[in-house]
C-alpha positions in Angstrom: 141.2 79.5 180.7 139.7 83.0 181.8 136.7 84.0 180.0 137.0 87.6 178.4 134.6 90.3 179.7 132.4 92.0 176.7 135.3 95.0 175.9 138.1 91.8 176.1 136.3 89.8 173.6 135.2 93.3 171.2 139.6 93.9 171.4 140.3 90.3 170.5 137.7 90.4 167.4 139.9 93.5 166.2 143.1 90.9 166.9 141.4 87.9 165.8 140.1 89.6 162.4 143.3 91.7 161.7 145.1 88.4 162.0 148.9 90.2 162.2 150.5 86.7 162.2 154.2 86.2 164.2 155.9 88.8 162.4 153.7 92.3 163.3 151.0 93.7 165.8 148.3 95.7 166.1 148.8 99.2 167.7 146.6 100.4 170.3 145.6 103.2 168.3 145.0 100.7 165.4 142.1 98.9 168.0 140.9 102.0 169.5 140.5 103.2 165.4 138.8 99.7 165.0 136.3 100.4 168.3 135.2 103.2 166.9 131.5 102.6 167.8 132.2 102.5 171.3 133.8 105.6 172.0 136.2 104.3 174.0 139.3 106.1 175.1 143.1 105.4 174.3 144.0 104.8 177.8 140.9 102.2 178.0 141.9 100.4 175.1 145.5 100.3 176.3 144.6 99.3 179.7 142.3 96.2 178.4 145.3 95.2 176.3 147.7 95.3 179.0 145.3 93.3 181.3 144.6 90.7 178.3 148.3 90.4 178.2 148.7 89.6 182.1 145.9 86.8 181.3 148.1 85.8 178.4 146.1 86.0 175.8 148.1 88.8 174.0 152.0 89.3 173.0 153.1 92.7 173.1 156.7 93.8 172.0 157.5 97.3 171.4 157.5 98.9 167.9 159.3 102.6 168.5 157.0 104.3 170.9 153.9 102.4 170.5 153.5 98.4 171.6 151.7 96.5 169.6 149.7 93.2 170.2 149.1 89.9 168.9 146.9 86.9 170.0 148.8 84.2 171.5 146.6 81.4 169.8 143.8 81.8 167.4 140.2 82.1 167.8 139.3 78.9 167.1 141.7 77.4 169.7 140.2 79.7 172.3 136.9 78.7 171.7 137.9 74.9 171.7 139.5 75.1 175.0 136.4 77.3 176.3 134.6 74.1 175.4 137.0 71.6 176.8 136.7 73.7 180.1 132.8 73.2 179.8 133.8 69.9 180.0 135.6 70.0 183.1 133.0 71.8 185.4 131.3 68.2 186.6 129.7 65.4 185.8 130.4 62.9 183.1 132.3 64.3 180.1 131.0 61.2 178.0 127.2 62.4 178.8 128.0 65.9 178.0 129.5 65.3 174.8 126.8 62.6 173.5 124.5 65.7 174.4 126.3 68.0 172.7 126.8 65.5 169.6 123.0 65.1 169.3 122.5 69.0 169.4 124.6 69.9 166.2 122.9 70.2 163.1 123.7 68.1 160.6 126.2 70.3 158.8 128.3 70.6 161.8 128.3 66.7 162.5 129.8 66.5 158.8 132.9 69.0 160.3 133.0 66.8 163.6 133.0 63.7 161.8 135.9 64.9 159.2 137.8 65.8 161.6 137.9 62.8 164.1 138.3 61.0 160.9 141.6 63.2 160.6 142.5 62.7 163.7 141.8 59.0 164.1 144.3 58.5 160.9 147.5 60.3 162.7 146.3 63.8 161.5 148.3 66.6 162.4 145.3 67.4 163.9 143.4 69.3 161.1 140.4 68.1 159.1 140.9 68.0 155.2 139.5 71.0 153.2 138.3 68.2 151.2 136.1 66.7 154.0 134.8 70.2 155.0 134.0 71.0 151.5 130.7 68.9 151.3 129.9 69.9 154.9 128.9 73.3 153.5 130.7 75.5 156.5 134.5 75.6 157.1 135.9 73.3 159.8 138.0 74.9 162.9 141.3 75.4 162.2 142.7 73.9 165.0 141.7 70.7 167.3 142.1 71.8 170.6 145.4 69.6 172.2 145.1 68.1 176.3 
């Protein structure tokens, strides 16, 4: 997976948090409004979209004039499979994730643990809100899938 330069990942925040779903986008425009602090251009906004769509990370289709955009997958499976890429870049996996498993706070062991408990019963993958609930923050949304 391609990292995303600082203005890719401020454009996908403004996807991300508008959240269109399958059956709308956002508008160029509509991220450029969103940007606002940057005092970016149209034609910069439109061009980082474009290019995020040539990585894949963006659907466009065409709504009258305008495009509009959508992620392809949420946040939370990007950041998972930005993880699972860490993984990949040498050494032992096991070693990194014991290190990683001893760095989380207690709190976010809770949300690991739920969720390879979900997972280890034939979960579709997704730890109960239930689980979460005592954990005291919300769990990912997704699992990442290999």
């Amino acid at each position: 997976m391609t990292r995303l330069g600082d203005l890719e990942r401020a454009v996908m925040d403004v996807l991300w948090d508008r959240n269109p779903g399958p059956s709308g986008g956002v508008t160029v425009r509509e991220v450029a409004d969103a940007l606002d602090g940057r005092e970016l251009a149209y034609t910069t906004v439109m061009t980082v979209l474009d290019r995020l769509a040539g990585k894949g990370m963006v659907q466009r289709e065409r709504e009258g004039r305008a495009w509009s955009y959508r992620p392809t997958a949420t946040r939370e499976a990007h950041i998972a499979q930005l993880m699972l890429d860490a993984l990949d870049l040498g050494g032992s996996r096991d070693a990194a994730l014991v290190r990683f498993a001893r760095s989380v706070s207690g709190t976010e062991a809770e949300v690991l643990r739920a969720a390879l408990a979900t997972e280890a019963a034939g979960g579709a993958g997704k730890a109960t809100t239930e689980a979460v609930a005592g954990a005291g923050k919300p769990a990912a949304d997704e699992v990442a899938e290999r």
